[in-house]
C-alpha positions, -999 to +999 in steps of 0.1 A: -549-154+450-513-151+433-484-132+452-452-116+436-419-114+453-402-092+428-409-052+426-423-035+398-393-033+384-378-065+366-392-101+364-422-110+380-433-140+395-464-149+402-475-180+417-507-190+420-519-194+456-546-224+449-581-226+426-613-210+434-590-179+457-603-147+430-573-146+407-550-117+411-550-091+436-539-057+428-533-022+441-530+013+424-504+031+439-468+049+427-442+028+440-410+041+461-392+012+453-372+006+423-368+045+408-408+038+390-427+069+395-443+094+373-482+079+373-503+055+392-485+018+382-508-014+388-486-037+415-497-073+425-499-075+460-467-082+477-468-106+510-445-091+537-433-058+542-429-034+516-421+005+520-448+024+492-456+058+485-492+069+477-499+103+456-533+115+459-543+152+448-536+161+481-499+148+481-483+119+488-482+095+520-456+072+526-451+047+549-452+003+551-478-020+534-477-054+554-493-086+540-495-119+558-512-151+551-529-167+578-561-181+570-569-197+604-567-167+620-595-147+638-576-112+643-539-101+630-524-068+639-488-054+632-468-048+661-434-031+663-415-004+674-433+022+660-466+014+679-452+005+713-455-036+702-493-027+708-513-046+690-541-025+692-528+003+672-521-012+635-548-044+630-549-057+594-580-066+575-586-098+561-590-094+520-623-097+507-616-126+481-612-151+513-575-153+504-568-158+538-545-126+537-545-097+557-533-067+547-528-030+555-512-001+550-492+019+579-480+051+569-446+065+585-431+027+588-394+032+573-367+012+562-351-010+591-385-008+619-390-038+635-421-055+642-442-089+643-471-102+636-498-102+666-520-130+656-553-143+674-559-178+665-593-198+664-595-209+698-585-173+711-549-174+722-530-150+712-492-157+691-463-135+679-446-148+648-419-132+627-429-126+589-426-158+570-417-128+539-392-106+559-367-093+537-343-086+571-347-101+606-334-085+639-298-099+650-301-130+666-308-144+697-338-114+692-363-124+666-381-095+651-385-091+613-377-056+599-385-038+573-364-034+547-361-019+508-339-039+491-324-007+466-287-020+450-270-008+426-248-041+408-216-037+391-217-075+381-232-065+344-203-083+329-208-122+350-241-119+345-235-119+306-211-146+305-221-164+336-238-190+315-208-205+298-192-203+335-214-223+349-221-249+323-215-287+321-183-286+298-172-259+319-149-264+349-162-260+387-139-263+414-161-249+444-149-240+477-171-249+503-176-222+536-190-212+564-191-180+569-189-175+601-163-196+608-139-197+585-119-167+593-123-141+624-110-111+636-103-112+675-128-142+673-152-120+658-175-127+626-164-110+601-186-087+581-203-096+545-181-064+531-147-080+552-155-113+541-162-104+504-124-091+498-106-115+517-123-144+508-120-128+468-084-128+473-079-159+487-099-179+456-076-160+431-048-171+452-060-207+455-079-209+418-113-223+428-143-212+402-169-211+427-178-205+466-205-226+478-220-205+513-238-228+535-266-212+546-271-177+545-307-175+552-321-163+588-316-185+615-321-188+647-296-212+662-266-204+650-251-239+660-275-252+629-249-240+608-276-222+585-296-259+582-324-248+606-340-218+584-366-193+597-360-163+572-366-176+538-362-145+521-336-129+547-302-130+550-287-140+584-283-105+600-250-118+618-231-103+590-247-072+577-274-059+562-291-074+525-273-049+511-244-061+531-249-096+516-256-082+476-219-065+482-205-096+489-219-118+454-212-086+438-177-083+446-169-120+440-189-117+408-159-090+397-132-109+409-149-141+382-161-162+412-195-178+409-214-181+439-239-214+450-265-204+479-273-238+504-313-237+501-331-260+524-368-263+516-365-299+530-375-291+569-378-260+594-372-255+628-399-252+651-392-216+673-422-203+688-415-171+664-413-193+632-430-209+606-447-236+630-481-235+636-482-204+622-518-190+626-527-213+654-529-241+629-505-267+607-500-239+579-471-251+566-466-281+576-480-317+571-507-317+613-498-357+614-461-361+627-461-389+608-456-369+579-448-334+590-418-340+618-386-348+612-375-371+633-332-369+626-337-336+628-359-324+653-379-301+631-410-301+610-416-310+575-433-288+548-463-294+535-456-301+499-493-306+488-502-276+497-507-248+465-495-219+490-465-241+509-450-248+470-454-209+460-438-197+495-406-220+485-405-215+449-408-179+454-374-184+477-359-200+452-368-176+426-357-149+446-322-154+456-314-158+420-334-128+409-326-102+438-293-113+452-274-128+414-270-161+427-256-186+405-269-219+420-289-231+445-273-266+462-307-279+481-300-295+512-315-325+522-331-341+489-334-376+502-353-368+530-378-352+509-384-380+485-389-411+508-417-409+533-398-433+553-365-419+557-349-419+592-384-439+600-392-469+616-418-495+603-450-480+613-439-444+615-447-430+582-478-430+564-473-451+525-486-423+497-518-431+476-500-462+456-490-475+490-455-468+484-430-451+501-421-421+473-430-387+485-453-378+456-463-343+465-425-335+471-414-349+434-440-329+421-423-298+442-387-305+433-396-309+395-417-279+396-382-262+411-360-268+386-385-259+362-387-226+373-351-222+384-341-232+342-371-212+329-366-185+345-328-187+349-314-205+321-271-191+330-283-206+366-282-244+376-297-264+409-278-290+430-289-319+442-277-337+479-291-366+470-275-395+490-295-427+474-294-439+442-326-422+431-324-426+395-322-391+368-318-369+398-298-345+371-320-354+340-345-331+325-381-333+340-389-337+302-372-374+304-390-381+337-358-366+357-358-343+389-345-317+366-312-308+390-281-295+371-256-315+390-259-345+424-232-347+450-219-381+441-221-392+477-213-430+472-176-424+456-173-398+486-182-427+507-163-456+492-126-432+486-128-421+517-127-456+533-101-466+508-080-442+515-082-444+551-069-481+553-030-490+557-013-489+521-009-526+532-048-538+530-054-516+497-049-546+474-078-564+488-105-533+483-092-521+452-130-524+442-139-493+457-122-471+433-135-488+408-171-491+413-178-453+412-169-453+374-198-481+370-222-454+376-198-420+370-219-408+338-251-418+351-261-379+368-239-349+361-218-354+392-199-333+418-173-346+437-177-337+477-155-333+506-180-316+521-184-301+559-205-334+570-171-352+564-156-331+591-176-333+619-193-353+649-158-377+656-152-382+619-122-369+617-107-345+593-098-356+558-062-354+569-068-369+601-084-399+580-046-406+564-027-436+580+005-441+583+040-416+594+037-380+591+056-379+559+035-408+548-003-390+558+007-358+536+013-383+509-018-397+512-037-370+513-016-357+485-026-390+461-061-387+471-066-349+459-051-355+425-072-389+422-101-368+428-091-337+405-080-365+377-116-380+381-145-374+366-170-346+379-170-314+390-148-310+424-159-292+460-133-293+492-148-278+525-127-247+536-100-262+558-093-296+533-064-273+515-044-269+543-049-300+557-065-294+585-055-314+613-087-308+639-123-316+630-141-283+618-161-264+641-184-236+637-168-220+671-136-208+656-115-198+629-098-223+607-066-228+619-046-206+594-012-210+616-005-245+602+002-230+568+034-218+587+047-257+581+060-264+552+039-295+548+006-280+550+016-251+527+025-279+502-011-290+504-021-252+499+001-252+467-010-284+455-047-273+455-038-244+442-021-261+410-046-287+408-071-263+403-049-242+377-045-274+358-083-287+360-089-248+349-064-252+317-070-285+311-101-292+285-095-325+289-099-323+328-133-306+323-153-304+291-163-340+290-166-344+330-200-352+326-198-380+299-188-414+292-168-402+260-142-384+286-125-413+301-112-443+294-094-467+321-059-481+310-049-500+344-076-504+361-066-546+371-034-544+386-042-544+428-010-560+438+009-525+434-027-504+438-017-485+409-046-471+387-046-451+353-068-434+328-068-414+297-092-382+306-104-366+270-116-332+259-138-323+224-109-320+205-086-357+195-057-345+207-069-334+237-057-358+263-048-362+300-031-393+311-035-395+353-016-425+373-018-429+405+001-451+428-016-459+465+009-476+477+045-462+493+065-483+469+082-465+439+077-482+407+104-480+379+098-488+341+057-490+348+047-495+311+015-476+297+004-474+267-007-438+253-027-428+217+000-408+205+037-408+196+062-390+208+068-367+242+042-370+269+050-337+296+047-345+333+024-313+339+018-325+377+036-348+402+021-345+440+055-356+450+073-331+438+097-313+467+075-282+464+046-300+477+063-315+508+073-347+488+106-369+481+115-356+442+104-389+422+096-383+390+101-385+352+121-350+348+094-336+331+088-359+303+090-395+290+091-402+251+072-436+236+089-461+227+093-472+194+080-509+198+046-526+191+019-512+171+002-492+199+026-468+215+034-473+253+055-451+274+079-465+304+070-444+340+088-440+372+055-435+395+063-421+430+050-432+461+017-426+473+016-400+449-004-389+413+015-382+378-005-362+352+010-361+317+000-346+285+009-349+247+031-327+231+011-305+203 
């Protein structure tokens, strides 16, 4: 059997199903969908829910064809309510090829009906699931899937021709990380896809960001998962809208020149009585032994990835966010826990694969077979990896043995800055190791740079709240640490909240809290984000080489008694340069010699402790020239306290 999960119209994608199931399936029929008409068109059969039309020489019929997989199962009928949710109205009929599908055809079934599937299993009970292929769902706490047509019409022509350049490795990302139902209400309301597109457009022009990573967007059922706990794979939460509700919102951000990176979690599922688990009675899509199909962090059960018909149900997701709703990347939750039978297990709690080893096998095979399609069939696209081991070629081509991701969170230098930065100025000297250990391994994946939401929740503090020292002292801080991390190598992602210094630890029950920008202090964190975004935008030296050893070069890197570190940051061109200083400790230094590749006037494009940022005026007044002794030309610095200097060559 193969299913598609594309119309008529466009790109197909057709995954096979398993051997031995009777190839293709197909259906003569005009389709409503789409604008196709004029003749009988040959469609693949779609699993789901999908509105048709059927022309006959005695006219036309439309209504709903459903198509379910659930091979276990001794009886399935469509309920809803346009039968009464009686499940003896509208049974389906198992296919003839022993697909394990049951179709039919029900005709009056509009757009946005709700219904279920009524499924007798083996031993005779009787179950009610939702439709693993819904393209809507019913609002939550209710759990109906709907039927839906998922018509559109995109004014995004001109991203979607240049997107690929935006989103490439010499390209700069700066991606702003958000929750979408918490990151700004209206009278403690959600606000709508549509509401949310606008403002959230204006405030990345306002703030400079290239990209909004959404967590989760995908039907849920506990809203408290923040997204993490997926039943609706191919169904936007309903909390905010409709699909169409949803396209609006990548549209609109795709005309304001915002990409837009979709959380994708093919690594677990929850296990609601309406969902995925057990599906027909039996372990459909997941592994039966909890040993290998339940997820013991996480309460939830793990996919199946052996299984021909579990990998096309995911890779069909995949496939369709970026074809359906213009996605630019998919950031897949959870990697780790998908590679390592043993993760979050105890000796004796996991079963070793066929080489006795720990590596998920079947799951490799899964996440290589992912980024395969994602590049094949989406070249402008790119896949992230959460990855939070040192799994080697996570971002290297499946061609070179890789995973095939674009880009990995770099989770171990979000793990070592953060605790550097968190101790007293005082104790710096001693760990000044953990700043540089990350550039050991900085080249080794095509990195991004996370301050993610994990970093903000469940009594970690806020990134701000992480800052020692006085008041004036923690802005400082936290000032330092951003431009370290924009002056760095890698692409850059701040969870909404980090760039106004956000004093409480996020939750998903409220707003942000958008009142602190009303002190002057937290508005200089605003602006500094702001210009360190401008300037990693402007910069090629900040960007086009993030992903390569050839882009930086340490020049203080030994000196831990002041904690001052420096670097030269390189574009393609020679004379595109970026010198970055920074100073972790609250001592000013004067005459701080450095030497630079070029002569003459190096400009002070960024100083976090400039007034306008909340900080005490130190600085170079805008330029320093090299002086004229030695052979290699060195420049003398004033560096500010706790605070970052980036200067640039004069052309």
């Amino acid at each position: 059997m193969a299913c598609l999960l594309a119309d008529s119209v466009g790109r197909r994608t057709v995954i096979k199903l398993g051997p031995g199931t009777g190839g293709e399936v197909s259906v003569t029929a005009n389709a409503a969908e789409g604008g196709v008409g004029g003749g009988p068109t040959i469609l693949r059969m779609l699993l789901g829910a999908h509105l048709r039309r059927y022309d006959s020489a005695s006219g036309s019929v439309t209504g709903t064809s459903f198509a379910v997989w659930a091979p276990n199962a001794r009886a399935v009928s469509v309920i809803g309510d346009f039968n009464g949710w009686n499940a003896e109205v509208h049974p389906l009929a198992p296919r003839p090829d022993q697909s394990g599908v049951w179709t039919g055809f029900i005709a009056g079934v509009s757009s946005s009906a709700f219904y279920k599937y009524r499924i007798t299993t083996d031993s005779g009970g009787s179950i009610e699931k939702a439709d693993p292929f819904a393209l809507s769902a019913e609002l939550p706490p209710a759990t109906a899937s709907r039927a839906w047509a998922l018509d559109y019409e995109w004014g995004d022509g001109e991203w979607m021709t240049t997107r690929g350049a935006r989103n490439a490795l010499d390209a700069p990302m700066a991606v702003y990380e958000v929750h979408a139902g918490s990151w700004r209400r209206k009278d403690n309301t959600f606000l709508g896809y549509r509401e949310l597109a606008h403002a959230l457009a204006d405030y990345i022009e306002k703030t400079g960001f290239t990209h909004v990573e959404l967590m989760p967007l995908t039907e849920h059922p506990f809203y408290g998962s923040w997204g993490y706990q997926t039943t609706g794979y191919f169904a936007p939460t309903a909390r905010y809208g409709t699909p169409q509700d949803f396209m609006y919102l990548v549209d609109h951000l795709h005309q304001r020149g915002i990409g837009v990176i979709l959380d994708w979690v093919p690594s677990h599922f929850p296990d609601d009585a309406h969902g995925l688990a057990r599906f027909d009675g039996t372990h459909l899509y997941e592994h039966a032994d909890p040993k290998q199909g339940y997820h013991p962090e996480w309460n939830s059960s793990i996919f199946n990835y052996g299984r021909h018909e579990v990998r096309a149900f995911l890779l069909s997701s995949a496939l369709f966010w970026l074809e359906k709703y213009h996605v630019d990347g998919l950031r897949v939750d959870a990697v780790a826990s998908m590679l390592y039978l043993d993760y979050a297990r105890k000796e004796g709690e996991w079963i070793p694969n066929r080489h006795g080893g720990k590596e998920n096998l079947e799951a490799i095979q899964f996440l290589r077979a992912l980024n395969e399609a994602v590049y094949r069939d989406h070249p402008d696209a790119f896949t992230v990896a959460e990855e939070s081991t040192a799994w080697p070629m996570v971002s290297r081509p499946v061609t070179w043995g890789g995973l095939g991701f674009g880009y990995k969170w770099n989770m171990g230098w979000m793990h070592d800055t953060l605790d550097y930065i968190g101790k007293d100025p005082i104790h710096r000297k001693h760990h000044h190791g953990q700043i540089l250990f990350g550039l050991h391994y900085a080249f080794s994946e095509n990195f991004i740079l996370p301050l993610s939401h994990d970093e903000v929740v469940h009594g970690k503090r806020s990134i701000f709240g992480r800052m020692p020292g006085d008041p004036w002292q923690r802005f400082a801080n936290l000032r330092a640490y951003y431009a370290f991390m924009y002056g760095h190598p890698g692409k850059k992602l701040l969870f909404m909240g980090n760039e106004i210094a956000q004093e409480q630890e996020w939750s998903h029950e409220r707003s942000l809290d958008w009142h602190l920008l009303e002190r002057a202090r937290n508005a200089g964190i605003q602006a500094l984000v702001r210009d360190l975004n401008r300037l990693y935008r402007s910069l090629p030296a900040l960007h086009e080489l993030d992903c390569e050893d050839a882009g930086f070069e340490w020049v203080v890197s030994n000196d831990a008694d002041h904690s001052v570190f420096a670097w030269m940051r390189q574009g393609k061109e020679p004379r595109s340069r970026c010198l970055v200083v920074v100073n972790f400790t609250p001592q000013v230094h004067t005459d701080y010699r450095i030497k630079v590749p070029f002569v003459g006037t190096w400009r002070e494009v960024l100083n976090t402790d400039a007034a306008v940022y909340g900080g005490s005026g130190v600085g170079n007044g805008g330029s320093v020239n090299t002086l004229n002794k030695g052979p290699i030309p060195e420049v003398s610095l004033v560096i500010p306290p706790l605070a970052a200097i980036f200067l640039v060559p004069e052309v």
